[in-house]
N, C-alpha and C positions, 0 to 999 in steps of 0.2 A: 738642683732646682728642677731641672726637667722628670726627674723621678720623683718627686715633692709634687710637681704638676700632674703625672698622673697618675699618682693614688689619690691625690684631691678629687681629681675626673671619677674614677671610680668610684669612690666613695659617695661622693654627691649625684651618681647614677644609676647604682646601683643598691650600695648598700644604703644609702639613709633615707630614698624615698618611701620603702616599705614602713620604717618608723615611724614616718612621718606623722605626726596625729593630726586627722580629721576634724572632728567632733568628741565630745564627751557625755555619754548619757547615766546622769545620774552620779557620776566619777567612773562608770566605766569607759574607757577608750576605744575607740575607733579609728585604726590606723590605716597609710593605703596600701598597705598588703591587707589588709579585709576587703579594703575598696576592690583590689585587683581581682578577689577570690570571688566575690559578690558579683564583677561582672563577665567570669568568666561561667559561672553558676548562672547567670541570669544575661545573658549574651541581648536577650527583645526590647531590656529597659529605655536604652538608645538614647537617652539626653544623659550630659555629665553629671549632672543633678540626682538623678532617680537614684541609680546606687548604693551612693551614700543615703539618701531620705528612707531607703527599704531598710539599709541597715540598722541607721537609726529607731525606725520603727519597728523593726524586729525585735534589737534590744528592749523597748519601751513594751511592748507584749510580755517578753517575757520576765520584766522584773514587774510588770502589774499582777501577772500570773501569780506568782509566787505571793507578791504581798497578798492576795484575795483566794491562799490557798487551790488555784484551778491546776491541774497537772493532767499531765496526755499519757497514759502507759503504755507500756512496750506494744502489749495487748492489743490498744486500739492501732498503735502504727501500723502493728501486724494487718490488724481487719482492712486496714485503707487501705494498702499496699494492697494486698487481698483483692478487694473489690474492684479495684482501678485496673485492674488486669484479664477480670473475667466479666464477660456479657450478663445481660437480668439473669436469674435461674439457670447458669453455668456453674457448676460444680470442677474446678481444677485439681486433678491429681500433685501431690508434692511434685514428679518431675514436674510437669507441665508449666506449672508455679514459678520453679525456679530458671526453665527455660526462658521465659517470657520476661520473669524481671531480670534476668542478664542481658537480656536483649534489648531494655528498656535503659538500663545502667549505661550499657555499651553504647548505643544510640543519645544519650544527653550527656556521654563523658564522663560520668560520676560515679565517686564510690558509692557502696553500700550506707557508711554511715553519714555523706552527705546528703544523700536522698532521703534516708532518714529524717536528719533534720529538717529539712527542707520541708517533709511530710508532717512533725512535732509540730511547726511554727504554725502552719496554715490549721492543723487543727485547733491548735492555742486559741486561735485568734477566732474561728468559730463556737470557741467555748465561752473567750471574754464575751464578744459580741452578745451570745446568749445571753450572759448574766449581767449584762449591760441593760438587754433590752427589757429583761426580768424588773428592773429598778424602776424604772418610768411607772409615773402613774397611773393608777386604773383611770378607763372611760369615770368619767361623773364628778372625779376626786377635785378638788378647789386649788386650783393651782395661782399665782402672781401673773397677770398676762397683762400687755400694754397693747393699743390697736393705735398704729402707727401710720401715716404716709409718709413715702419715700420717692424724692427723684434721685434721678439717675444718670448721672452724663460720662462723657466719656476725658473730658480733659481739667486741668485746674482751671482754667482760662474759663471754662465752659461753666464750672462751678461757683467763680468769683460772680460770673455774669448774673449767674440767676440770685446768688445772694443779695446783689446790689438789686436786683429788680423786687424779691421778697420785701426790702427794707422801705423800697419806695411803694409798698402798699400792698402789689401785685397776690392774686389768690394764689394758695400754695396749689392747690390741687388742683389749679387749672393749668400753672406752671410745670404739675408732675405731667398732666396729660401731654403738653406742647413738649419737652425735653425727655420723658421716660420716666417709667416708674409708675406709679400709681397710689393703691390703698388694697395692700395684702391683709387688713383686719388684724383681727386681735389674735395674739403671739404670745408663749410662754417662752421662758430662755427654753435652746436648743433648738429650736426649729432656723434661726441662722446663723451666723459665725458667732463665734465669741469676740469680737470686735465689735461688730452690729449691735450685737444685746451689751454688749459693754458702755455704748452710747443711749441707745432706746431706756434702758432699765433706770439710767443715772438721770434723764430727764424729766420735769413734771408736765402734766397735760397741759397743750398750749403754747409749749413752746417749740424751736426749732435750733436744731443740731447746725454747728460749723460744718462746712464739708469734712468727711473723712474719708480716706483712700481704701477701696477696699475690691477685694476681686479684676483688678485692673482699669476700676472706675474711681469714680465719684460719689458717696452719697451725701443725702441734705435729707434729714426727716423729720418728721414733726410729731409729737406726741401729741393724738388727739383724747387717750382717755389711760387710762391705767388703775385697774384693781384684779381684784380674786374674782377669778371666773371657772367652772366647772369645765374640766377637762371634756371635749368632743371625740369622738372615735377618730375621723381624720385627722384630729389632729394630734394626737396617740401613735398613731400608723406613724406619721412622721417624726415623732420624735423615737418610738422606734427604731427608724431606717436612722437619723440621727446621733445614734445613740454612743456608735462606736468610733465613727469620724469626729463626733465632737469630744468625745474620752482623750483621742488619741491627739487634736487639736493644744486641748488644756495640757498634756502630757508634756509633748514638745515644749510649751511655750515655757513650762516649770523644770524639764531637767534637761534639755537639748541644750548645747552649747559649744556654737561652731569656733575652730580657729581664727581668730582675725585677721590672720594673714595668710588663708587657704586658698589657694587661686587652683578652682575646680577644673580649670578646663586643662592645666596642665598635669594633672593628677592623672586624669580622662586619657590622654594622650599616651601615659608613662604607662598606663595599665592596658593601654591596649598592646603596644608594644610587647608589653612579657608575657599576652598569653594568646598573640599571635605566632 
């Protein structure tokens, strides 16, 4: 029994937490031996959370990659590495080269072909970005926009209040001014969460949304008008900057899939452990 008892101990401390499955992106897995590797690799992420969400998002990069054909070559790795090493208009001899990126290895703990990757992702992800932003529409082009008011509060409590006060009459927009929020105008999807436009978009002019939780608030908005309106330059720029938080938003929400019985913080704990 007491030999029963500690290969059980062992087993459930050593060998089966790295098993463990995390999440699942897409059906690929994510275990917490990736967890542990992701933050022995990424040490500054510092909340239990972030680790796993990089990884996930990594994955989520790189299987968007592949579907939309983008790929990174050796080539360019080489040039990054390259540049990230030498000042504007420095020219590095091969030694010089290699002095420097061992010293850069040596100094972040990492193999050659980790740092690699680490170099493939981030360019990946300036290349989706790119042809993300390449998709948006031109200045002028007729886009679906709704021009909405929104308050804003901070509690349910605070949210029930103002609906009960809407219902007894009370002006919406004079109610955004007193509580937060306002009249950000007329909006194409992407310019806010995919929550927000999931509410805004489903709405007809005139009427006003339930409260919905979002951002760590409250919102209540109201559709004041909704048609095709000619895309603006600022508001281009924005979607944009938009372009690849919200890709990667709809990503998540369609193949992320956490374990339901992952309890992060003791993951956190176990992986710092093994690479302490």
């Amino acid at each position: 029994m007491v030999i029963g008892i500690i290969i059980f101990g062992i087993y459930t401390t050593v060998i089966a937490p790295p098993r463990q499955l995390l999440s699942t992106v897409n059906g690929t897995s994510i275990t917490a031996a990736d967890y542990r590797e992701a933050l022995r690799l990424y040490p500054y992420l510092g909340s239990p959370e972030a680790p796993l969400s990089m990884l996930e998002n990594n994955e989520l990069v790189r299987q968007g990659a592949v579907a939309l054909n983008i790929e990174v070559t050796q080539d360019e790795i080489n040039q990054e590495i390259q540049d990230s090493l030498s000042t504007e208009g420095e020219t590095l001899t091969a030694e010089e080269f290699q002095r420097r990126y061992q010293e850069l290895l040596n100094n972040l703990q990492l193999s050659d072909s980790e740092f690699r990757e680490i170099v493939e992702t981030e360019l990946l992800v300036g290349k989706l970005d790119q042809y993300l932003r390449d998709q948006v529409p031109e200045v002028g082009e007729v886009v679906l926009q709704v021009h909405v008011q929104a308050i804003l509060v901070t509690t349910e409590e605070e949210a029930a209040e103002v609906i009960e006060r809407l219902d007894d009459g009370e002006d919406f927009a004079s109610l955004a001014e007193e509580y937060g929020g306002g009249d950000p105008g007329w909006m194409p999807k992407g310019i806010m969460s995919l929550d927000f436009d999931r509410v805004a978009f489903a709405l007809e002019p005139g009427t006003v949304s339930e409260p919905f939780s979002l951002d760590g608030g409250y919102y209540i908005i109201k559709v004041i008008e909704k048609g095709d309106k000619a895309l603006d330059e600022a508001t281009r720029e924005q979607l944009e900057a938009n372009a690849f938080p919200r890709w990667l938003e709809v990503q998540r929400e369609e193949k992320v899939e956490r374990n339901p019985d992952l309890d992060i913080e003791a993951i956190y704990e176990w992986a710092l452990e093994q690479i302490s």
